[in-house]
Backbone as JSON, one array per atom type, in Angstrom:
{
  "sequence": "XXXXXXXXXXXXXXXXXXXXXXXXXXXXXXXXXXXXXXXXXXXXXXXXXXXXXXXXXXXXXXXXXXXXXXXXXXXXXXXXXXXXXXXXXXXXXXXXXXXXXXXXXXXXXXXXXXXXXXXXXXXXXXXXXXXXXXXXXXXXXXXXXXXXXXXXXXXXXXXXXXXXXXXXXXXXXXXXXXXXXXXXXXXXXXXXXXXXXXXXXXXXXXXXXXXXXXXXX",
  "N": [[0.83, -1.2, 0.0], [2.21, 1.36, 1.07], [4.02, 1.6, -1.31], [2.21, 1.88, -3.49], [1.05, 4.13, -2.53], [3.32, 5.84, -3.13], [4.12, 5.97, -5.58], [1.41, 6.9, -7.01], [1.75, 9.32, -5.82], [4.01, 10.3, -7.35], [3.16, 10.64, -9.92], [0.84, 11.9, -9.88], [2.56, 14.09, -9.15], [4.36, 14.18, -11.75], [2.45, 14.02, -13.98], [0.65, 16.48, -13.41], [2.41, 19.34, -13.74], [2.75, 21.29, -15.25], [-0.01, 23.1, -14.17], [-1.97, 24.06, -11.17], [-3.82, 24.49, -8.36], [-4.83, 27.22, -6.32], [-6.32, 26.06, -3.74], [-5.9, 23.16, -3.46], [-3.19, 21.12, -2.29], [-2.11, 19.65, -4.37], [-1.28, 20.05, -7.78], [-3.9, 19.53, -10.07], [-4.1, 17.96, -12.44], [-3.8, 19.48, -15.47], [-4.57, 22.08, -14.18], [-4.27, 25.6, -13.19], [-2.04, 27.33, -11.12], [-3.43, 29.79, -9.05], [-2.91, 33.61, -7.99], [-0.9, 33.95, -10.63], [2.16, 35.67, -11.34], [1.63, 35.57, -7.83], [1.83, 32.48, -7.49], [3.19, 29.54, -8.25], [3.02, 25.94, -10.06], [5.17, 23.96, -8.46], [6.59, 21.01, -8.67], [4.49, 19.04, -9.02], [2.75, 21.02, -6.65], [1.18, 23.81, -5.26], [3.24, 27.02, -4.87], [5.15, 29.83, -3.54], [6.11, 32.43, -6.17], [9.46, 33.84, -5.75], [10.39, 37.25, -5.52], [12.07, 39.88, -6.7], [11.17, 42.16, -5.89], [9.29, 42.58, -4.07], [8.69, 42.41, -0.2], [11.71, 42.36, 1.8], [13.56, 43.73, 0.27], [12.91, 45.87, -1.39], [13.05, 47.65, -3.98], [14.5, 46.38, -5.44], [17.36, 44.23, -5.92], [20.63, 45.2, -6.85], [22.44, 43.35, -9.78], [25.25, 41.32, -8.73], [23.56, 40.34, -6.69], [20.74, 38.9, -5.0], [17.24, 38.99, -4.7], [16.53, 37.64, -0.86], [14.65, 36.18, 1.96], [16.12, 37.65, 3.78], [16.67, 39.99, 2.89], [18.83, 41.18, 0.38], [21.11, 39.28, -1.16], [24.55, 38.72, -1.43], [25.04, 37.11, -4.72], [27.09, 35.21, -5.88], [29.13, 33.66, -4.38], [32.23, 33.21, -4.24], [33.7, 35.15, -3.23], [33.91, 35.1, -0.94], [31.96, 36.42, 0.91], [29.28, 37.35, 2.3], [26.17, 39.21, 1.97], [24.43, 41.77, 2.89], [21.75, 43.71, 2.19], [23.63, 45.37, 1.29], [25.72, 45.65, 3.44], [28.84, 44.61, 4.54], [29.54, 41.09, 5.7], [32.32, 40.61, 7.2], [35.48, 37.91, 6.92], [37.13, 36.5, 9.07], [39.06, 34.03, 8.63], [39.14, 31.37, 6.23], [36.29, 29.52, 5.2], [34.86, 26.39, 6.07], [34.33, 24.22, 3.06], [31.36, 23.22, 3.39], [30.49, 24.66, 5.79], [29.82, 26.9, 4.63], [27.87, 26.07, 2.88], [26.0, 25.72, 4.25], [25.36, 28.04, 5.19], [24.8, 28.97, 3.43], [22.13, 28.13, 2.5], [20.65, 28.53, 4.94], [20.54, 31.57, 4.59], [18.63, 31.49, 2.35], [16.67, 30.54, 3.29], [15.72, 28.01, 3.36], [14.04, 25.62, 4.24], [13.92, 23.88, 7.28], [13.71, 21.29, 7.41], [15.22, 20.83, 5.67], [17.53, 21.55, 5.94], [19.71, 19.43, 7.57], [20.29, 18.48, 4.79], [22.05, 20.32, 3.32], [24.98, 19.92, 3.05], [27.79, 18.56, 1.79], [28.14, 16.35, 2.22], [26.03, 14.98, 2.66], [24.34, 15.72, 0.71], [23.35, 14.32, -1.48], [22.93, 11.4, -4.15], [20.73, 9.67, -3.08], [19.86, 11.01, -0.99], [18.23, 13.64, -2.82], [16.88, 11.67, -4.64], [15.29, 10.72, -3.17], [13.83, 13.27, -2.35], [13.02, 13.97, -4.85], [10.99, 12.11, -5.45], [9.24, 12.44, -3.33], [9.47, 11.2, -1.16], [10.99, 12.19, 1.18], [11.21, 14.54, 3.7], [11.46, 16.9, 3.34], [10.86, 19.5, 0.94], [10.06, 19.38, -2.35], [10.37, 22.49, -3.41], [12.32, 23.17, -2.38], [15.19, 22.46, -3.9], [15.9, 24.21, -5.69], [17.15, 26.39, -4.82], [18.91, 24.98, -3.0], [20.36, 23.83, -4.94], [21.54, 25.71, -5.81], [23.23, 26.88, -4.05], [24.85, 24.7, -3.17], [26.68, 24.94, -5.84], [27.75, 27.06, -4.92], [27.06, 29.73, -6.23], [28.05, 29.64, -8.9], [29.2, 29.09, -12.06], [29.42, 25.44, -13.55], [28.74, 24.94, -15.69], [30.92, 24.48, -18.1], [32.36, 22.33, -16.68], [30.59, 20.44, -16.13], [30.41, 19.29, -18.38], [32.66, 18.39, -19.89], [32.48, 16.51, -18.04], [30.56, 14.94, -19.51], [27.98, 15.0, -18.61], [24.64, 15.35, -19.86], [22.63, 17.67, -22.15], [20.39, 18.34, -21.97], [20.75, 18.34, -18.69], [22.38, 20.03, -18.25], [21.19, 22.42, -16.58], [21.26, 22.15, -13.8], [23.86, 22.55, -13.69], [24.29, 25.06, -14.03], [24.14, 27.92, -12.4], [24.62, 30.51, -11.59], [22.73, 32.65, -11.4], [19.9, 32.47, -9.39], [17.33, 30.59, -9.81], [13.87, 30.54, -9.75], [12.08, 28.05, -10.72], [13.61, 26.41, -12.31], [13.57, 23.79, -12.15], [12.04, 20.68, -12.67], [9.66, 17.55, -12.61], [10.51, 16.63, -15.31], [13.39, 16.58, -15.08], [14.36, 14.11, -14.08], [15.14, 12.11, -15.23], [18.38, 12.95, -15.11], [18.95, 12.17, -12.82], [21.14, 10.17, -12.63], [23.47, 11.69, -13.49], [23.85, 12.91, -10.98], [25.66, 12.73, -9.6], [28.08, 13.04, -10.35], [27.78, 16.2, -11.54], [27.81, 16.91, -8.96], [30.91, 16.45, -8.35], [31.83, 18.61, -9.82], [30.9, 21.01, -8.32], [32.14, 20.02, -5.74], [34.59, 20.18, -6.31], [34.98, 22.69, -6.76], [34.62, 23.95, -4.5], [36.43, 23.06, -2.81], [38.93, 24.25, -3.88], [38.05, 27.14, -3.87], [38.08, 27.38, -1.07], [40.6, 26.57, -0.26], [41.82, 28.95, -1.56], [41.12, 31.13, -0.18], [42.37, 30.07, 1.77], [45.04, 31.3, 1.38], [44.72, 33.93, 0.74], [43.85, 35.12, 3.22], [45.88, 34.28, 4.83]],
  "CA": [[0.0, 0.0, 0.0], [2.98, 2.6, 0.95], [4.17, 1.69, -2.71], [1.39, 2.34, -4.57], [0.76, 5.45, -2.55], [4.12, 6.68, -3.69], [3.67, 5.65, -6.9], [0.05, 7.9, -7.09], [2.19, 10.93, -5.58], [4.68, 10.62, -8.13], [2.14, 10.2, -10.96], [0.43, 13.78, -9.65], [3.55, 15.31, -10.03], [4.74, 14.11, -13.38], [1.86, 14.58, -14.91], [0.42, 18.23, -13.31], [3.2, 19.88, -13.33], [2.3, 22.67, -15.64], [-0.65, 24.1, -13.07], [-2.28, 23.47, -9.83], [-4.85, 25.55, -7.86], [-3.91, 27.1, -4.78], [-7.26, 25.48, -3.07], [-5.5, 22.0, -3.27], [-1.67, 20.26, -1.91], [-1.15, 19.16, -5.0], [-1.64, 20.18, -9.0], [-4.75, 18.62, -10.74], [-3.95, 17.85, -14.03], [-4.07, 20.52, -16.47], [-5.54, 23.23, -13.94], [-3.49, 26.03, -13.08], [-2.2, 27.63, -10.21], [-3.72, 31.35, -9.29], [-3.01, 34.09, -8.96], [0.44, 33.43, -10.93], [2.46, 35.65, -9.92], [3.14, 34.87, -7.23], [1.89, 31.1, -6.87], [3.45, 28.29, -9.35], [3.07, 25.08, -9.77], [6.06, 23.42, -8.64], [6.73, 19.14, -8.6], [2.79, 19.42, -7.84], [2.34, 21.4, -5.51], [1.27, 25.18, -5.33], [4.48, 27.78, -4.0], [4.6, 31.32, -3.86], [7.18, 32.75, -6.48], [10.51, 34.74, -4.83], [10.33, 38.4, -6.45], [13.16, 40.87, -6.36], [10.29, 44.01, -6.17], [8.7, 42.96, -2.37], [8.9, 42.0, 0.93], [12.85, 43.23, 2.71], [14.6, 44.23, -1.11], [12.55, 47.05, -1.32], [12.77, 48.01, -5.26], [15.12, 45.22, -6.02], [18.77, 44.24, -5.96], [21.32, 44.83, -8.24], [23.42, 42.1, -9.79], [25.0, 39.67, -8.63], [22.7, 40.15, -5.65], [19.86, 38.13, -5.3], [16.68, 39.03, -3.36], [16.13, 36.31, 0.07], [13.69, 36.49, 3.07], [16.64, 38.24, 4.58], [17.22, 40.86, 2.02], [19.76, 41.2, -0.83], [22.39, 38.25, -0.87], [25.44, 38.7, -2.51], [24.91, 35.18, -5.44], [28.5, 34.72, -6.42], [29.87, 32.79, -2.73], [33.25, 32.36, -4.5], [34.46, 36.13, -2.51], [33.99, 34.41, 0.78], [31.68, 37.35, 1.79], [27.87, 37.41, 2.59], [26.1, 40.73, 1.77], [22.6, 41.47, 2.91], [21.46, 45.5, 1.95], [24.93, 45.97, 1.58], [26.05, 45.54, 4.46], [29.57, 43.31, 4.15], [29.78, 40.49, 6.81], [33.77, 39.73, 6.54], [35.48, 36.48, 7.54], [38.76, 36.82, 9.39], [39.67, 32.67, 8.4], [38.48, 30.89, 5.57], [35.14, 29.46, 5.51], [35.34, 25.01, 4.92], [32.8, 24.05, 2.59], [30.4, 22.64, 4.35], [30.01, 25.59, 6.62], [29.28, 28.2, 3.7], [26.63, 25.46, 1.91], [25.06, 25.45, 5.19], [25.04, 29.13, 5.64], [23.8, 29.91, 2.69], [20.72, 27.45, 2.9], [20.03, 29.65, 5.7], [20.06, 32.84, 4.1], [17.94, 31.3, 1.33], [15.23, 30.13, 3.98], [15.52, 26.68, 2.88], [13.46, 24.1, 4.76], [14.4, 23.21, 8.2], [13.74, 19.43, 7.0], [16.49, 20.34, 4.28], [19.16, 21.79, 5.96], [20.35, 18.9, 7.43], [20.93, 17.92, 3.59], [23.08, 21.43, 3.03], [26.56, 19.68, 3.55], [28.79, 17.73, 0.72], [27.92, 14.08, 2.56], [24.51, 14.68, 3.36], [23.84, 16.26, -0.66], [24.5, 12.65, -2.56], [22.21, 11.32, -4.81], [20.18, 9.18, -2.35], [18.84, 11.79, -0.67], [18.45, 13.99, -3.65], [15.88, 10.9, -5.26], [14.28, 10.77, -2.02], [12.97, 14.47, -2.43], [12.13, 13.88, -6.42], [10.03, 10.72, -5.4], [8.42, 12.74, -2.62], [9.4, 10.54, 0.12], [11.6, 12.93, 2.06], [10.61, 15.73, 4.83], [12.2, 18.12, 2.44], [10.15, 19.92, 0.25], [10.86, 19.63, -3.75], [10.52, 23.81, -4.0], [13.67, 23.74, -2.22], [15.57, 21.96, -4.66], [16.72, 25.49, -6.34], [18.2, 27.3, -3.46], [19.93, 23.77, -2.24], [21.62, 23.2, -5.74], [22.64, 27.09, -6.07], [24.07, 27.27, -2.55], [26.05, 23.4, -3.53], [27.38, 25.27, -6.47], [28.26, 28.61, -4.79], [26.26, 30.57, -7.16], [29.03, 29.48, -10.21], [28.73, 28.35, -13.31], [30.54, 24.51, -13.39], [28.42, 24.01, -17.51], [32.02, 23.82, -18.39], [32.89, 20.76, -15.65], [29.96, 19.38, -16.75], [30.19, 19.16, -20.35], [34.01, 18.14, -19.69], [32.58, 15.11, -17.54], [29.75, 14.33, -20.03], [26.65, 15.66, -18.55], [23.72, 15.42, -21.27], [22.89, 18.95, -22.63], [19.36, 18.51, -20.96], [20.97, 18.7, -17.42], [23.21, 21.73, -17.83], [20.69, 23.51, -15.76], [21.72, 22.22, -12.33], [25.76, 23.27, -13.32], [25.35, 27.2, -14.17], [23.53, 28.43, -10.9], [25.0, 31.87, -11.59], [21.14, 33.15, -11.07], [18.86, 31.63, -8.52], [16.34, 30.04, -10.59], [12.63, 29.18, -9.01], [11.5, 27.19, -11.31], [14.7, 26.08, -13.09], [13.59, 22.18, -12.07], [11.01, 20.12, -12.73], [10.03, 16.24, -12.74], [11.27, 16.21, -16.19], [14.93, 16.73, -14.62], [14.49, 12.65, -13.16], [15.9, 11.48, -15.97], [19.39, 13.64, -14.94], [19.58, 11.75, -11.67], [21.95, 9.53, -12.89], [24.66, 12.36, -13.28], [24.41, 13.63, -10.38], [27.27, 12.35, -8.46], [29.16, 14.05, -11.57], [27.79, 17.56, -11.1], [27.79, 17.23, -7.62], [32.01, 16.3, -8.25], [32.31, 19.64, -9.91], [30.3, 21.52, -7.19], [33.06, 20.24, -4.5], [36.08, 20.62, -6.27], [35.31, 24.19, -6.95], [34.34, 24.78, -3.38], [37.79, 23.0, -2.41], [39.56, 25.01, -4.93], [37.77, 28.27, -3.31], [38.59, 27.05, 0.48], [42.5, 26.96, 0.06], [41.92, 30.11, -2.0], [40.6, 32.15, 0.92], [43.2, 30.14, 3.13], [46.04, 32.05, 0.87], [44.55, 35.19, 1.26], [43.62, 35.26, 4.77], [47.42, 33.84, 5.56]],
  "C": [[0.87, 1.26, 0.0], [3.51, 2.89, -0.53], [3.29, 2.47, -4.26], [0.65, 3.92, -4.19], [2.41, 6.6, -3.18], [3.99, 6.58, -5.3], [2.4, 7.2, -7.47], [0.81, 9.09, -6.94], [3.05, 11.11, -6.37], [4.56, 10.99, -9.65], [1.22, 11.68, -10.76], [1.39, 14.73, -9.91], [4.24, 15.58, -11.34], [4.11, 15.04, -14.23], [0.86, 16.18, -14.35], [0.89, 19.15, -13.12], [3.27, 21.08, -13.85], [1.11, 23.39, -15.37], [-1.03, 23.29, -12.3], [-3.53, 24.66, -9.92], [-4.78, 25.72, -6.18], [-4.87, 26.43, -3.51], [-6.85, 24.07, -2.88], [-3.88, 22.0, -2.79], [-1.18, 19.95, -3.48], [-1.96, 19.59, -6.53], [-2.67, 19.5, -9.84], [-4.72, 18.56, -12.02], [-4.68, 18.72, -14.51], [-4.84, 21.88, -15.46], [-4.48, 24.06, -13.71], [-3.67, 27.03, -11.84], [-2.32, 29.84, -10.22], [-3.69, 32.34, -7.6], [-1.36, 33.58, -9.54], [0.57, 34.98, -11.94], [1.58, 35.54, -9.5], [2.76, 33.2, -6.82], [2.32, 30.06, -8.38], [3.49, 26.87, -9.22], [4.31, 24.25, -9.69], [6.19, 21.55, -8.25], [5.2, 19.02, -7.8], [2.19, 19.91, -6.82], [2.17, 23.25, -5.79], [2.64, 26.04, -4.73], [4.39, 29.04, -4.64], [6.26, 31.34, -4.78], [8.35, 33.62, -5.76], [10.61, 35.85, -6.15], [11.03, 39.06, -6.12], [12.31, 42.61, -6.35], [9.48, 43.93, -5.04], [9.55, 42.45, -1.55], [10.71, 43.31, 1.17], [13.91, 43.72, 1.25], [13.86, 45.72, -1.47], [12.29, 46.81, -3.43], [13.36, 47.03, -5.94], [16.5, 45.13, -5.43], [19.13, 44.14, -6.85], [22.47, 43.41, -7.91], [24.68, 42.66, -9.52], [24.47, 39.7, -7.28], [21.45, 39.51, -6.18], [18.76, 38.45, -4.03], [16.17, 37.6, -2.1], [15.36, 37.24, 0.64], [14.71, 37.56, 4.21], [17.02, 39.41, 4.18], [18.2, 40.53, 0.9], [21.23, 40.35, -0.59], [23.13, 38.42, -2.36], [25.29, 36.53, -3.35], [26.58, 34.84, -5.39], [29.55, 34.86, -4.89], [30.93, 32.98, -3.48], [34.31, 33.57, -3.66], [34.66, 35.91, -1.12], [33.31, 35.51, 1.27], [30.1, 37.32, 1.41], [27.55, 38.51, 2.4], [24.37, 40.86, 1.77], [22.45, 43.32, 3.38], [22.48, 46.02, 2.04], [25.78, 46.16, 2.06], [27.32, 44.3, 4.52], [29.68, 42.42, 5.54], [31.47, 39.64, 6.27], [33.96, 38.63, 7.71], [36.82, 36.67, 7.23], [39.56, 35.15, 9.04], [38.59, 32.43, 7.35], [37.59, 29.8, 6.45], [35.58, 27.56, 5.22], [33.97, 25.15, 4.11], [31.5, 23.57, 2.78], [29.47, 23.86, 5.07], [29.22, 26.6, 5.81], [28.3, 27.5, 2.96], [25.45, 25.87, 2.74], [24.13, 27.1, 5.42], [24.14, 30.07, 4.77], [22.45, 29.29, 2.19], [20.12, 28.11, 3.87], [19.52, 30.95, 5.46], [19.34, 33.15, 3.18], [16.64, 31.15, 2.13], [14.73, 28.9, 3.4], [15.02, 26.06, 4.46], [14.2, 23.71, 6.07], [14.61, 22.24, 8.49], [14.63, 19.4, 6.21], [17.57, 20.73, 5.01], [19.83, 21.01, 6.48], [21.31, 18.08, 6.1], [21.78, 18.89, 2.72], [24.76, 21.01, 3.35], [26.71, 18.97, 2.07], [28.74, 16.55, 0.77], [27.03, 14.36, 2.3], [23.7, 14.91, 1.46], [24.37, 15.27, -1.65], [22.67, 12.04, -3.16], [20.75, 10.24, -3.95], [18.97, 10.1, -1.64], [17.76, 13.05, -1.72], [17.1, 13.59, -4.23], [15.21, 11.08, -4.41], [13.36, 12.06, -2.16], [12.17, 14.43, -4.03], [11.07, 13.09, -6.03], [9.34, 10.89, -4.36], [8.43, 12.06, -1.21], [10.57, 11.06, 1.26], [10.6, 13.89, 2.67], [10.7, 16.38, 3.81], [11.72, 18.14, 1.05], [10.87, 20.16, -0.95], [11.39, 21.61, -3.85], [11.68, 24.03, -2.86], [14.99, 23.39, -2.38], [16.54, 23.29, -5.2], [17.91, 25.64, -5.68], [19.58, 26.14, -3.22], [20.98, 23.55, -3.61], [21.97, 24.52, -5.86], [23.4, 27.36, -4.85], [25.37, 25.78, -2.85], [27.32, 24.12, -4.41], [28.27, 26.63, -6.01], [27.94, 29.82, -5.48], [27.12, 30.6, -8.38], [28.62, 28.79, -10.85], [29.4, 26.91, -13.4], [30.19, 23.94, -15.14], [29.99, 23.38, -18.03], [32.9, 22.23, -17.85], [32.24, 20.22, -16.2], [30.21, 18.38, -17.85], [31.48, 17.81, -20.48], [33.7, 16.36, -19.17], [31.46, 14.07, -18.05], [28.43, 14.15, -19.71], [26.38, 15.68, -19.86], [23.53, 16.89, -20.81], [21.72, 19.53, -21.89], [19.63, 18.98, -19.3], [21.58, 19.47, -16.92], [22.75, 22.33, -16.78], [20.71, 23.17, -14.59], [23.24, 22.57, -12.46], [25.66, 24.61, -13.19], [24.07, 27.54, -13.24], [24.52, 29.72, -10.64], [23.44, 32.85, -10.57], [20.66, 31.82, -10.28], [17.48, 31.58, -9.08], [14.73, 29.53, -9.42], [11.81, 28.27, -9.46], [12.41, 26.65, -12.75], [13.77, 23.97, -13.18], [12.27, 21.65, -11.95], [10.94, 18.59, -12.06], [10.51, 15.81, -14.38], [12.78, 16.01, -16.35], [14.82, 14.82, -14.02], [15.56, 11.95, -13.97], [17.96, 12.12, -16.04], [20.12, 13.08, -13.53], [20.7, 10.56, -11.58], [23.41, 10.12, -13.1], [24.91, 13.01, -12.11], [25.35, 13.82, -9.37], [28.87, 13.29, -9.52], [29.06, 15.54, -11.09], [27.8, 17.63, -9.65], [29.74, 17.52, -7.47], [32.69, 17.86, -8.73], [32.38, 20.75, -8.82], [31.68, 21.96, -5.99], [34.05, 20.07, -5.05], [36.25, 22.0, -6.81], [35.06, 24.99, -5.52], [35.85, 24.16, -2.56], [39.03, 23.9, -2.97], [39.45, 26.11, -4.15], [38.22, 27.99, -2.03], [40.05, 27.69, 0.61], [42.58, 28.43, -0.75], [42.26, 31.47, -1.56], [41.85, 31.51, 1.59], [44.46, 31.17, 2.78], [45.7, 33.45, 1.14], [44.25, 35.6, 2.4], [45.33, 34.94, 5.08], [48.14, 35.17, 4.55]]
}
């Protein structure tokens, strides 16, 4: 019976994945979710879109800021410096990687059921399926945030390509921009690389680590 109820929940999200209605949990085939802005249908389910024109951004942020629930986050992690309305938070020792995935799952307002999966162990393809296939705590619409905070807000298309990523799955390497509806369930078929793009991920955040340790020393 747990089978065939995952089965059913995976089978709602496949196939209603282009609308919902915000009166239901989950997308009813072919309806769509309203008003849109700000609600979309994401892996079946209604979610409000993230807009760079309300809430704590005021009129917006400029690039490479990105508006969060906390205000204007510097995207491009690779300076080792956090930046929220401008405001620089510096860092007298480099950061490991782990710590800065984690931190910036925080400043995204990712999922308190996900951030134990904001680390380099914990972000492996296991858990990963578990959230596509609906049988995790951790809510698909925070899938984005979790692979642009993995990547550091960098582009790795080039790692990819290099390690033979299909052309379809580019769009979890270049996480320059924080995408909210970059990923679908048509991305399932990509879960087979992702121990690849995940390999670029952490050897550009090892790369950046000793980076910062040179300049801090």
């Amino acid at each position: 019976m747990t089978c065939l109820l995952k089965i059913f929940q995976l089978l709602i999200a496949i196939y209603s994945v282009k609308g919902c209605m915000l009166a239901l949990p989950t997308c009813p085939f072919g309806t769509n979710c309203t008003p849109a802005p700000p609600a979309a249908c994401l892996f079946g389910t209604c979610a409000k879109q993230q807009s760079n024109q309300v809430g704590p951004c005021g009129s917006g942020c400029e690039p490479p800021k990105t508006c969060t629930p906390k205000g204007c986050l510097q995207t491009m992690a690779h300076h080792g410096v956090k930046t929220f309305q401008g405001n620089p938070i510096a860092t007298s020792s480099p950061i490991n990687p782990d710590a800065r995935f984690l931190s910036c799952c925080q400043s995204l307002a990712v999922g308190d059921s996900c951030l134990p999966i904001c680390t380099f162990e914990s972000f492996n393809k296991q858990e990963i399926s578990s959230i596509f296939f609906l049988s995790s705590q951790c809510s698909p619409v925070n899938l984005g945030s979790m692979f642009h905070c993995a990547a550091f807000g960098a582009d790795h298309s080039s790692c990819c390509v290099n390690a033979g990523v299909d052309a379809e799955c580019l769009t979890f390497c270049d996480q320059e921009e924080l995408s909210f509806d970059k990923i679908s369930p048509s991305h399932l078929k990509c879960l087979p690389h992702f121990e690849t793009i995940k390999s670029c991920f952490y050897n550009h955040a090892i790369r950046e680590y000793y980076r910062q340790d040179i300049v801090v020393n």
